[in-house]
Structure formats: structure tokens, C-alpha cells
C-alpha positions in Angstrom: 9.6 18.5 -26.8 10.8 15.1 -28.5 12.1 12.4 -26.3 15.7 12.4 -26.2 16.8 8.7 -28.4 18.5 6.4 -26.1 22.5 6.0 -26.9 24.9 3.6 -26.4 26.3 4.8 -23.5 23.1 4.7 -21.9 22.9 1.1 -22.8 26.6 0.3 -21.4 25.7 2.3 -17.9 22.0 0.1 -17.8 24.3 -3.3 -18.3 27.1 -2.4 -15.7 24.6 -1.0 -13.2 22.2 -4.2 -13.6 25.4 -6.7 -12.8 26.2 -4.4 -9.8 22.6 -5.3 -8.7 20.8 -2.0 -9.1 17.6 -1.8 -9.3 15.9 -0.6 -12.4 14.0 3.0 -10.7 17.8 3.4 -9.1 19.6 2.9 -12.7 16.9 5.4 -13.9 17.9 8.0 -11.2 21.5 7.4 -11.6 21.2 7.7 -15.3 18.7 10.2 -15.0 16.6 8.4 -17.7 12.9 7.5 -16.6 12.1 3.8 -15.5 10.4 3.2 -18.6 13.6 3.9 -20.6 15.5 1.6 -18.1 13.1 -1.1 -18.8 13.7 -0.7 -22.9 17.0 -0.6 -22.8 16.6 -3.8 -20.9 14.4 -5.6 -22.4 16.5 -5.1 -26.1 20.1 -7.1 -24.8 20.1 -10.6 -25.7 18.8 -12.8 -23.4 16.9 -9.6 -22.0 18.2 -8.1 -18.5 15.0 -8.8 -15.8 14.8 -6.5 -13.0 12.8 -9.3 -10.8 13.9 -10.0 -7.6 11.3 -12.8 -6.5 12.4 -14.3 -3.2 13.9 -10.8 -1.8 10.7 -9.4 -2.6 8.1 -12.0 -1.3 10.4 -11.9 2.1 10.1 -8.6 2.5 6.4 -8.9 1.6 6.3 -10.8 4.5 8.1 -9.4 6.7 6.0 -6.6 6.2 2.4 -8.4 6.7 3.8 -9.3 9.7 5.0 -5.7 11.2 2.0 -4.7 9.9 -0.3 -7.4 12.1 1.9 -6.4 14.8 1.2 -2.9 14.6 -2.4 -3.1 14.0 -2.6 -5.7 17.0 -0.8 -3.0 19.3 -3.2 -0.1 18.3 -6.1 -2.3 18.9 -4.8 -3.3 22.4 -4.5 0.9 22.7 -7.8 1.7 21.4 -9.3 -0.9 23.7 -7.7 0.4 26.7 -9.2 4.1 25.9 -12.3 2.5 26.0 -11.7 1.4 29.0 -10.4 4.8 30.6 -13.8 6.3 28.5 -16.6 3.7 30.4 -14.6 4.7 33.5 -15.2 8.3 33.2 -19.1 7.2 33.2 -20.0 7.6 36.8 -16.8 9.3 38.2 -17.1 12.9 39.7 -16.4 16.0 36.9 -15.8 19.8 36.8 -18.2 21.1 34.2 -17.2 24.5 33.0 -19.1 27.0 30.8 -19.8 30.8 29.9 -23.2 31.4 31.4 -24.8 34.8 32.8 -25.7 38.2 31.5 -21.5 38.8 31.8 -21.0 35.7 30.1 -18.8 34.6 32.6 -16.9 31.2 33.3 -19.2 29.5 35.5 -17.6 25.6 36.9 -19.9 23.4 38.5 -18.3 19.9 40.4 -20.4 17.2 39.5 -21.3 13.5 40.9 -21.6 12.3 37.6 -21.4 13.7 34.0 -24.2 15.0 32.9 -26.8 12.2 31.0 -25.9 14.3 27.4 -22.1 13.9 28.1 -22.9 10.5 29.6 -24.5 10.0 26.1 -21.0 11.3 24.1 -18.9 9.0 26.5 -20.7 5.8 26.1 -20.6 7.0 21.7 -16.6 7.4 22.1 -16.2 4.2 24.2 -18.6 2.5 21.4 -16.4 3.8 18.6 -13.2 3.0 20.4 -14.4 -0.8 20.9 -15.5 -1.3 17.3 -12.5 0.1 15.7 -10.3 -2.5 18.1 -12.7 -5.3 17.1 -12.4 -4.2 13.5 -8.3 -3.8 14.0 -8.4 -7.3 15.8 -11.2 -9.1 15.7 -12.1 -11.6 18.8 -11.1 -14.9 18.2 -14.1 -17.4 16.7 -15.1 -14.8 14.2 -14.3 -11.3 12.5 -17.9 -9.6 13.5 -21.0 -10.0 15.4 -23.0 -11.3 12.7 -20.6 -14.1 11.8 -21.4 -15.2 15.7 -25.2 -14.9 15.3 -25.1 -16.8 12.6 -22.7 -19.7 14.1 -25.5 -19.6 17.3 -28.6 -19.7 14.4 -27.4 -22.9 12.8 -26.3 -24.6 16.4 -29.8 -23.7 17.5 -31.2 -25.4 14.3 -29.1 -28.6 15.1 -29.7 -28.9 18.5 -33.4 -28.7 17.5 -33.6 -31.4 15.1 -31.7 -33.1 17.1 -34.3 -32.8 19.9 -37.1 -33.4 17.7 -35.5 -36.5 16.5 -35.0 -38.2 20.1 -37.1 -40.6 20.2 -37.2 -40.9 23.7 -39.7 -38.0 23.9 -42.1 -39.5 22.6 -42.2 -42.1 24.8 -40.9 -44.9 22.4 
């Protein structure tokens, strides 16, 4: 199926809808041409119409970086606090509950402590649940634990030379 040739009402409606302040995938829809069409049409008037939008655009950018911050900062407040409830749940009295017996009944047990394979599965969750906070927000000083060891390996180093440079071990 052939394109169908762009007319000159098509142009007039692109022209009065880009004064009104449309933007070009809105003239598309209202014209119900495709963007690329819109941009064509455009870009043939003399001086060519521009569908940029520069300082709305970075400002919503931002404003965007920023709800986004915010939300990630709120999530990793929330996943932090599930560790929390997680480590909790470590050495707190349970109900166990399984099918067990010939009958394969529901058998509940009450517990002291989770078992050490569940203790194992809570202390993974509460694991997972810290690093993807950390990841989400990272603790101040650094984005991961290496970036820490590495700050500690070069202070190390300096305060070493610097020992091994004081001349008042030596006794001189």
C-alpha cells in the first residue's frame, strides 16, 4: 500500500497547530498523519517549524530525577525496615506447620526458634533486603563495600609510610 502524498491542507493544519503550541506526536494524532510526516511537513516551511522545547523539557527532566531519588530513597528506607522485621524473626518463637504421617495430616509444632534451615532462608531474605537498600541508597562515603576497602587500603598505606618515615623511631 503506497503512502498517502502529503497535501496542502495537511500543511495548513501542521502550521496552525504548531503556533497553538502542539506538539509534533499531538499534531500527528490530531491529523492522523504519523510523527515522521509531521516532522516533514515541518521541516519544508521557510525558516523550518522546530518542535524543540528546551527549557520545559530539561525542567521536567529534572523534576523527574528528583521524584525519582525521592522515590528510590523511600523504598530503600522500606526495604531496610523489612530487614529489620526479617533479623527480628531470627530468634523469636514460631508455629511450624506441615503434612506429616501415614494420613498425611497437618501436623503444627510451636517452636522457640525457627528452625537452623529457616534460620538460614531468613538471614538470605534479610541479606537480600539490605543490599538492594544499599544499592537503592547507598551509605554516605561511598556507593559499595569495595569502594570502602579500598579508601581503608590506601589510608593504611599512608599511615604506614608515614610511620616508617618518623624519624623519632629510630632514635634520631
Amino acid at each position: 500500500m503506497a503512502a498517502r502524498p502529503i497535501t496542502d491542507r495537511d500543511r495548513e493544519q501542521v502550521k496552525a497547530l504548531h503556533a497553538e503550541g502542539m506538539s509534533r506526536n499531538d499534531i500527528a494524532r490530531k491529523i492522523n498523519r504519523s510523527s515522521s510526516t509531521v516532522s516533514k511537513i515541518a521541516a519544508a516551511f521557510e525558516p523550518p517549524l522546530s518542535f524543540a522545547r528546551g527549557p520545559e523539557v530539561v525542567a521536567a527532566t529534572e523534576a523527574r530525577r528528583i521524584d525519582l531519588a525521592a522515590r528510590r530513597q523511600a523504598l530503600a528506607e522500606t526495604l531496610h525496615q523489612d530487614a529489620e522485621k526479617l533479623r527480628a524473626q531470627l530468634w523469636e518463637p514460631c508455629e511450624i506447620g506441615e503434612f506429616a504421617g501415614r494420613e498425611g495430616d497437618w501436623q503444627t509444632a510451636n517452636l522457640a526458634r525457627p528452625r537452623f534451615a529457616d534460620q538460614r532462608q531468613i538471614m538470605s531474605a534479610t541479606a537480600t533486603a539490605i543490599q538492594q537498600s544499599m544499592r537503592l541508597q547507598p551509605a554516605e562515603g561511598g556507593a559499595d563495600a569495595g569502594q570502602v576497602r579500598s579508601m581503608l587500603g590506601s589510608l593504611g598505606e599512608a599511615l604506614t609510610g608515614a610511620f616508617a618515615d618518623d624519624p623519632g623511631e629510630d632514635g634520631g
